[in-house]
NUZATOR-355294 format. One record per residue: residue number from 0; x, y, z of N, C-alpha, C in turn; chain. Coordinates in Angstrom, 2 decimals. Layout:
PT   pos    n_east   n_north      n_up   ca_east   ca_north     ca_up    c_east   c_north      c_up   unit
PT   NUM         X         Y         Z         X          Y         Z         X         Y         Z      A
...
# end
This chain:
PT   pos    n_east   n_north      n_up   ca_east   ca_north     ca_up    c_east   c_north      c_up   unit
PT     0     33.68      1.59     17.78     33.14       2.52     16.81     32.09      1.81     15.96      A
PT     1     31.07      2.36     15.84     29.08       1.99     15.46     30.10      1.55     13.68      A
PT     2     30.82      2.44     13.18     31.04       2.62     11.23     32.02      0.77     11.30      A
PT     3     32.70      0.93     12.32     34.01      -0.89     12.09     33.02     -1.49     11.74      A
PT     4     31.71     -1.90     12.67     31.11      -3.22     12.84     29.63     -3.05     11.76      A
PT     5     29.27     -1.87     11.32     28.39      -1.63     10.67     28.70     -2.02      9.16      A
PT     6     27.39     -3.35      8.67     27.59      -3.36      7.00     26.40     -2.21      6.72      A
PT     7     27.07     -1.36      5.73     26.83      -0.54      4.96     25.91     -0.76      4.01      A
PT     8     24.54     -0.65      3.54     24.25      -0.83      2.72     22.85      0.39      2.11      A
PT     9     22.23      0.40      1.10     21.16       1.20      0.41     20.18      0.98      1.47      A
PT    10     19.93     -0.15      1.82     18.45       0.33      2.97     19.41      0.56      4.36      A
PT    11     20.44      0.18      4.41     20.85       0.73      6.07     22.12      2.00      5.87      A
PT    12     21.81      2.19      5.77     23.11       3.52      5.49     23.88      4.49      6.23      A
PT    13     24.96      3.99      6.58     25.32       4.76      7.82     25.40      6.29      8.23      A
PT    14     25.42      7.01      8.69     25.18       8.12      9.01     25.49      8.75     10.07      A
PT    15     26.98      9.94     10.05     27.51      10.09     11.12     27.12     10.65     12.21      A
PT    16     27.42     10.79     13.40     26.47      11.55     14.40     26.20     12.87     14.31      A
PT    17     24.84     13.28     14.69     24.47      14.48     14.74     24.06     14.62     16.18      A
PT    18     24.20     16.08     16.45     24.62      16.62     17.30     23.20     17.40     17.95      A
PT    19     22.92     17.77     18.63     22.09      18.83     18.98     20.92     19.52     18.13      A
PT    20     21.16     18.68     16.62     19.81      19.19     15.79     19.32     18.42     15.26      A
PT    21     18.50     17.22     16.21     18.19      15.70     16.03     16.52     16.20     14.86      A
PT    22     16.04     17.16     15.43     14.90      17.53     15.13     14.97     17.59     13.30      A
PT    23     15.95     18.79     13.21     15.92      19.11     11.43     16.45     17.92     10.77      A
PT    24     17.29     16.44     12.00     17.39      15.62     10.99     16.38     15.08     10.66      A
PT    25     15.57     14.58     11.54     14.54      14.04     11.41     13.29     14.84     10.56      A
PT    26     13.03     16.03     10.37     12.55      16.82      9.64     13.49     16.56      8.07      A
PT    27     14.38     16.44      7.80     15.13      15.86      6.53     14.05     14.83      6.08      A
PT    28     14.49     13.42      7.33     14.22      12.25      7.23     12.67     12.17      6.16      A
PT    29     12.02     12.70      7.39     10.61      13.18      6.85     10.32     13.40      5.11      A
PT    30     11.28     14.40      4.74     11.02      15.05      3.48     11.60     14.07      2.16      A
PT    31     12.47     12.91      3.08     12.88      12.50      2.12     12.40     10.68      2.38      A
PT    32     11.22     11.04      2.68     10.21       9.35      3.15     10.71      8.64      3.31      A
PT    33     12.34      8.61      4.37     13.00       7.60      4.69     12.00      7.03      5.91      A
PT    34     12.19      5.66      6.43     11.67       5.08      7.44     11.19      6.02      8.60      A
PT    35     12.74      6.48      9.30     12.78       7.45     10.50     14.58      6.93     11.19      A
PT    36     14.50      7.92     12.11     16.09       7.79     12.54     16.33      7.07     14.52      A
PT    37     17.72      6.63     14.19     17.93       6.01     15.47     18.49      6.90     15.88      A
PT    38     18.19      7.35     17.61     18.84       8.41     18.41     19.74      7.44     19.63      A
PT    39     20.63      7.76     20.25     21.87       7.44     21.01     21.83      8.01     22.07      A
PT    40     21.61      7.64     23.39     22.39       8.77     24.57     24.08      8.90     24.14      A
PT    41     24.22      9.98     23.80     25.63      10.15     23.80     26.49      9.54     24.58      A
PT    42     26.75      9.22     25.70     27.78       8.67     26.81     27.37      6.96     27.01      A
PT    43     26.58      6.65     25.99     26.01       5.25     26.25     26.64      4.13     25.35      A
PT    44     26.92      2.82     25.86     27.68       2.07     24.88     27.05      1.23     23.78      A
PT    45     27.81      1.21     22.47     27.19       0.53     21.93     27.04     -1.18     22.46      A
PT    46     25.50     -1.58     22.05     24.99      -3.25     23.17     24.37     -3.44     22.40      A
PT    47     24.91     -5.00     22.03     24.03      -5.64     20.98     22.24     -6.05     21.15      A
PT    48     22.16     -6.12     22.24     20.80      -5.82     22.87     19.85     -4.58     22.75      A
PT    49     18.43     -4.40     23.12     17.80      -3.31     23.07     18.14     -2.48     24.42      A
PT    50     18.50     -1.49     23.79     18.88      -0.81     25.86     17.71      0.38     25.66      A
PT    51     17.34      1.08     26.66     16.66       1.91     27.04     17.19      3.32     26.45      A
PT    52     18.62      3.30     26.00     19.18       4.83     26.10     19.28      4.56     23.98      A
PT    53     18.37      3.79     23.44     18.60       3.79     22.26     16.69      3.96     21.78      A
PT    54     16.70      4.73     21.06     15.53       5.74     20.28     15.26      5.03     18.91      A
PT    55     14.12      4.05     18.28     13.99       4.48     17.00     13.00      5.58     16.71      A
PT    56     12.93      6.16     16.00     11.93       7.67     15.87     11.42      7.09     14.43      A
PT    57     10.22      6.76     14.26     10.01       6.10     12.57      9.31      7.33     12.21      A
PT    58      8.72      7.24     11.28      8.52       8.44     10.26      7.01      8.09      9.96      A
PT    59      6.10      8.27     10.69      4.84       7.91     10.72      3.93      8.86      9.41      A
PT    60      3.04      7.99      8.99      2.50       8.99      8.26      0.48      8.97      8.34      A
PT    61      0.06      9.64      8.28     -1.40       9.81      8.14     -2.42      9.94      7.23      A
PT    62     -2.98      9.11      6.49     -4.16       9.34      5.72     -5.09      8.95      5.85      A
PT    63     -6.40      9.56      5.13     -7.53       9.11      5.39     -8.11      7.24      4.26      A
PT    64     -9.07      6.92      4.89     -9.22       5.58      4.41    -10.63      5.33      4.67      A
PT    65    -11.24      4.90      3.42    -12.45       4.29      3.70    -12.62      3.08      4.50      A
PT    66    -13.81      3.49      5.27    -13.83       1.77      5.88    -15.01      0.69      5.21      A
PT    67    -14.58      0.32      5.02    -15.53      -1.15      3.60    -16.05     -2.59      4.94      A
PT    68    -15.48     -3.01      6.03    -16.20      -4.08      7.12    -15.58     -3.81      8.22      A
PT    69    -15.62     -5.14      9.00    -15.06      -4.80     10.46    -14.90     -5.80     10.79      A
PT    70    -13.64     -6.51     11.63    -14.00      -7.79     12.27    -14.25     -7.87     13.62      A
PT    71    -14.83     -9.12     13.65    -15.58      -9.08     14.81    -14.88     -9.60     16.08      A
PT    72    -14.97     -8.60     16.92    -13.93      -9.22     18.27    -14.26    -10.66     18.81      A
PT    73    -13.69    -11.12     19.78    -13.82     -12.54     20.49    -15.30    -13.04     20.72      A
PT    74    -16.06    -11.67     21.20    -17.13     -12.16     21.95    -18.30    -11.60     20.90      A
PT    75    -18.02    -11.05     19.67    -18.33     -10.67     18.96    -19.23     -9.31     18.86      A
PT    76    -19.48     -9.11     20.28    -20.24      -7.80     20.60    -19.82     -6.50     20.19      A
PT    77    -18.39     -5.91     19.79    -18.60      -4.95     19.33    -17.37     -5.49     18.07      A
PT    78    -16.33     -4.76     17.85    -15.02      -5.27     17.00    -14.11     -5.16     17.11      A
PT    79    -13.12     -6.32     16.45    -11.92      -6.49     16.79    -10.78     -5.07     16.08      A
PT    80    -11.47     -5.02     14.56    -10.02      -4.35     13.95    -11.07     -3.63     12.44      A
PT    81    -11.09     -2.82     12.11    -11.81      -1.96     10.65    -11.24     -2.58      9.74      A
PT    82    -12.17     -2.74      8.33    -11.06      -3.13      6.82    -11.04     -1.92      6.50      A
PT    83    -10.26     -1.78      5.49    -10.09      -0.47      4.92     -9.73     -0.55      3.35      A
PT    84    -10.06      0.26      2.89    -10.18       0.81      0.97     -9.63      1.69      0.91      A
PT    85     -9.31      2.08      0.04     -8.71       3.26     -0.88     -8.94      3.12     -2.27      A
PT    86    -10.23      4.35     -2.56    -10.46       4.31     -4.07     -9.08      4.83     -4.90      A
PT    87     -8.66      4.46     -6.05     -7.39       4.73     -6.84     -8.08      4.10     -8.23      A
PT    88     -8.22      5.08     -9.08     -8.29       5.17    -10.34     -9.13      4.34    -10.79      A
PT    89    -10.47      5.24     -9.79    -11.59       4.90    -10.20    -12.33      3.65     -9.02      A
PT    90    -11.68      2.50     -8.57    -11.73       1.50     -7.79    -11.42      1.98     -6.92      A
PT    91    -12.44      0.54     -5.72    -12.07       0.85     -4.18    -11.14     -0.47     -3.90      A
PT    92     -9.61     -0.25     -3.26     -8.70      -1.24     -3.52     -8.68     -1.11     -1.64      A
PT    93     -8.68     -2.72     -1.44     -8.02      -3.24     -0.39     -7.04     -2.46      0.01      A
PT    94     -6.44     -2.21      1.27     -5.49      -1.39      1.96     -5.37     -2.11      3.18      A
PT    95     -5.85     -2.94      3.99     -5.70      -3.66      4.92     -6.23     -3.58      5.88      A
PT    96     -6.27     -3.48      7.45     -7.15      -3.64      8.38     -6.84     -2.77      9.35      A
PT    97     -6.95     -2.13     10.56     -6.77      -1.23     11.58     -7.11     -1.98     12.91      A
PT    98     -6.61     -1.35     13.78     -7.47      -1.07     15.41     -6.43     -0.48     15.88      A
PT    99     -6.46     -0.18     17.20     -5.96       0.84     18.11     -6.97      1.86     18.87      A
PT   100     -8.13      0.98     19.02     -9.37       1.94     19.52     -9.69      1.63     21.00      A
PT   101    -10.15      3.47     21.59    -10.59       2.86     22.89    -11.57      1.92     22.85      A
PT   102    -12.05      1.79     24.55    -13.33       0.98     24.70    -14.39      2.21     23.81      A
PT   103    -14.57      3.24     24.46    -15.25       3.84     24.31    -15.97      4.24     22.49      A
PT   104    -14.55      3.97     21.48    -14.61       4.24     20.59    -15.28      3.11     19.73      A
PT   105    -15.04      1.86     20.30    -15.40       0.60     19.69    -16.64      0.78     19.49      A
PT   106    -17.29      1.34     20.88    -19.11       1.16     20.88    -19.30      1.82     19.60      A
PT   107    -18.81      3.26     19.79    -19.38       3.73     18.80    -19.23      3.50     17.41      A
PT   108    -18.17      3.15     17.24    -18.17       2.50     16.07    -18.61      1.50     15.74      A
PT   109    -19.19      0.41     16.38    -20.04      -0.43     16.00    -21.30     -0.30     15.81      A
PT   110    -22.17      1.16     16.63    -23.39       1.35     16.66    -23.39      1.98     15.27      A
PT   111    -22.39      2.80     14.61    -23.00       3.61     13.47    -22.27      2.63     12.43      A
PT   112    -21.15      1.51     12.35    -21.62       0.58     11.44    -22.29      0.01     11.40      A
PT   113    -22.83     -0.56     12.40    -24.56      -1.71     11.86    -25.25     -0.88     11.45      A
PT   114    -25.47      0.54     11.33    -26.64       0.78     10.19    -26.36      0.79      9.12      A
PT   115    -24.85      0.65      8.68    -24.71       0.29      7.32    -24.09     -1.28      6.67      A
PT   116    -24.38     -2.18      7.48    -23.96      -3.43      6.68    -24.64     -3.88      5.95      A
PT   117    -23.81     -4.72      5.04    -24.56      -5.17      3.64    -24.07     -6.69      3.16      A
PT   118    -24.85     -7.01      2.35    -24.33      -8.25      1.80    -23.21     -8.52      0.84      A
PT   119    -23.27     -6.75      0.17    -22.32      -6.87     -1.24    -21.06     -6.19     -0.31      A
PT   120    -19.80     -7.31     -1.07    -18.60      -6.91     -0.59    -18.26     -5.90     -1.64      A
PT   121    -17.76     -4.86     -0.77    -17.48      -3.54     -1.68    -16.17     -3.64     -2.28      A
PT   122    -15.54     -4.60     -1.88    -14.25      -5.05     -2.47    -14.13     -6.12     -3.54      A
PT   123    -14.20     -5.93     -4.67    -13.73      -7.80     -5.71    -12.67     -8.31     -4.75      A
PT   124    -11.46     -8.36     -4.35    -10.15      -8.70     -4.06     -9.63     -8.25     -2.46      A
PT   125     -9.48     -9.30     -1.70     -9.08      -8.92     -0.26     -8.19     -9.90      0.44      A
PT   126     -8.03     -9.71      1.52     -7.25     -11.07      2.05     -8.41    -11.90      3.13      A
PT   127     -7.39    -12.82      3.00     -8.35     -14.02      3.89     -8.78    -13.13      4.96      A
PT   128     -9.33    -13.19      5.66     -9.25     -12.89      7.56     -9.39    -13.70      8.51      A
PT   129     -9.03    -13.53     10.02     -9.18     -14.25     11.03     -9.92    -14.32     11.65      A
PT   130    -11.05    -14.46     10.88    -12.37     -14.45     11.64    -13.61    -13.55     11.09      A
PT   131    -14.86    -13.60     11.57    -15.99     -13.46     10.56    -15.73    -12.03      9.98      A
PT   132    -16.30    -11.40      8.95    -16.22     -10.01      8.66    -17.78     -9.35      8.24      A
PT   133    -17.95     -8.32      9.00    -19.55      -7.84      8.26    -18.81     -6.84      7.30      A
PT   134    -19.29     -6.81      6.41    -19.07      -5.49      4.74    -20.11     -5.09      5.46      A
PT   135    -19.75     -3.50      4.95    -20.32      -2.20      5.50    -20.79     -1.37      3.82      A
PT   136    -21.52     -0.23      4.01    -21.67       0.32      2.72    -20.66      1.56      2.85      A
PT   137    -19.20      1.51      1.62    -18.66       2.43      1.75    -18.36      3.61      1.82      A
PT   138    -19.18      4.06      2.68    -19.43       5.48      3.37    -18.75      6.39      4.16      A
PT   139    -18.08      5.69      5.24    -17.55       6.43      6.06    -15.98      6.19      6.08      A
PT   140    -15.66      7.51      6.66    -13.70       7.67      6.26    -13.04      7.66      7.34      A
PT   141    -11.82      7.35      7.68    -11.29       7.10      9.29     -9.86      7.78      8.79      A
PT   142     -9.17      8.40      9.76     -7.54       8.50      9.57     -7.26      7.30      9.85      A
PT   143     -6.04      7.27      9.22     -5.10       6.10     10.18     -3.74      6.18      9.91      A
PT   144     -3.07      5.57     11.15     -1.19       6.31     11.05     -0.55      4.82     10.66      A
PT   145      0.61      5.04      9.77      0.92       4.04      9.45      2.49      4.15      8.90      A
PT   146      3.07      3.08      8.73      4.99       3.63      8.42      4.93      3.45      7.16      A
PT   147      4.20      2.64      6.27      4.21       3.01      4.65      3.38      1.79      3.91      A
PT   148      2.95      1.67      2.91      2.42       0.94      2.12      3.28      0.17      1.39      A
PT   149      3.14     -1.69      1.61      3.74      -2.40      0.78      3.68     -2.28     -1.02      A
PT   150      4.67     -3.43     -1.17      4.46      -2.93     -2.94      3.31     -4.16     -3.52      A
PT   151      2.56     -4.12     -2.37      0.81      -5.39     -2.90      0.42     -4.48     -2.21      A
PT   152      0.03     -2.55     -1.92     -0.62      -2.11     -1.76     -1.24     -2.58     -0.20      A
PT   153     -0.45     -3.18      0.86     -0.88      -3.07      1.97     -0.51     -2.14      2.81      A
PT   154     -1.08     -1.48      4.17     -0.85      -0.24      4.95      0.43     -1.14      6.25      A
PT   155      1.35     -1.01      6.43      2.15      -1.43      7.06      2.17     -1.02      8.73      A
PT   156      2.11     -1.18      9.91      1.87      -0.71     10.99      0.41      0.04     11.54      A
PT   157     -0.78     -0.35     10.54     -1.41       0.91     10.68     -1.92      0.99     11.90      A
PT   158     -2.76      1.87     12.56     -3.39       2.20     13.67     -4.44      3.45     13.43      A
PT   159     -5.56      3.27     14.10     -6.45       4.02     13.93     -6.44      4.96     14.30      A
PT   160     -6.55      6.54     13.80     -6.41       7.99     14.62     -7.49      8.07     14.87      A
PT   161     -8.71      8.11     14.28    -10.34       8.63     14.44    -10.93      9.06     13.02      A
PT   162    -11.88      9.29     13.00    -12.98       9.53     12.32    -12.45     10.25     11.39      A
PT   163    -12.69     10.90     10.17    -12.85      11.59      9.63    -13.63     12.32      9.42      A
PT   164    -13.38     14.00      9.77    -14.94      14.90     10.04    -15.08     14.77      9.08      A
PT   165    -16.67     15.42      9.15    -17.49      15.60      7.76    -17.42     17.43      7.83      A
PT   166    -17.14     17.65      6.59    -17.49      18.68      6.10    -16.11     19.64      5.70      A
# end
């Protein structure tokens, strides 16, 4: 039994099985900005290992984000990963970095950032990086999916959805 061997605690909290309405839990989960929930094949044993018949479902979330530079991939021809901002009270604050882009998407996103790079970093305050970074002029907005924001204001898991339309 998962409750004998399980310590109990505020971030892990046990939670008895649900049945056939995995969805509205997870729709709960959602409403109440927990992480996301672990699903079970019913007839499957508990294994201290990762098995195939065990589900985490995280609780992804989506917002939009300015993009402020870009780093530059290996060969440096198009890029490795977007920085990203978020203006908040008044300032454009560091939020951390992205990728998850096709080939296809890279080009383009590198062709319509080089018409906006610049010398001035649009950021006072950022983190080191792994490698060169062009600052961009903060113009353009991207989604991106992510499991939540640290408490130093970083985007945790993020990944790039696409563009943000205009209009």
């Amino acid at each position: 039994n998962l409750k004998k061997i399980l310590t109990e605690s505020e971030v892990n909290p046990y939670c008895d099985h649900v049945e056939a309405v995995g969805e509205l839990l997870f729709e709960q989960v959602v409403s109440l900005d927990m992480e996301g929930i672990i699903a079970k094949k019913a007839d499957s044993k508990y294994v201290s290992d990762r098995s195939k018949h065990w589900l985490k479902i995280k609780n992804h979330k989506v917002e939009e984000f300015v993009i402020v530079g870009f780093l530059h991939s290996d060969s440096n021809q198009y890029l490795k990963s977007l920085v990203l901002g978020e203006v908040q009270d008044g300032e454009l604050k560091y939020r951390g970095h992205c990728s998850g882009f096709s080939d296809k998407m890279v080009r383009e996103l590198r062709r319509m950032l080089d018409l906006d790079v610049t010398d001035k970093k649009p950021l006072d305050k950022h983190e080191r990086f792994d490698g060169p970074v062009s600052w961009v002029k903060p113009k353009h907005k991207c989604n991106v999916r992510f499991t939540e924001i640290t408490s130093d204001g970083i985007l945790r898991h993020p990944v790039f959805q696409g563009m943000k339309k205009e209009g």
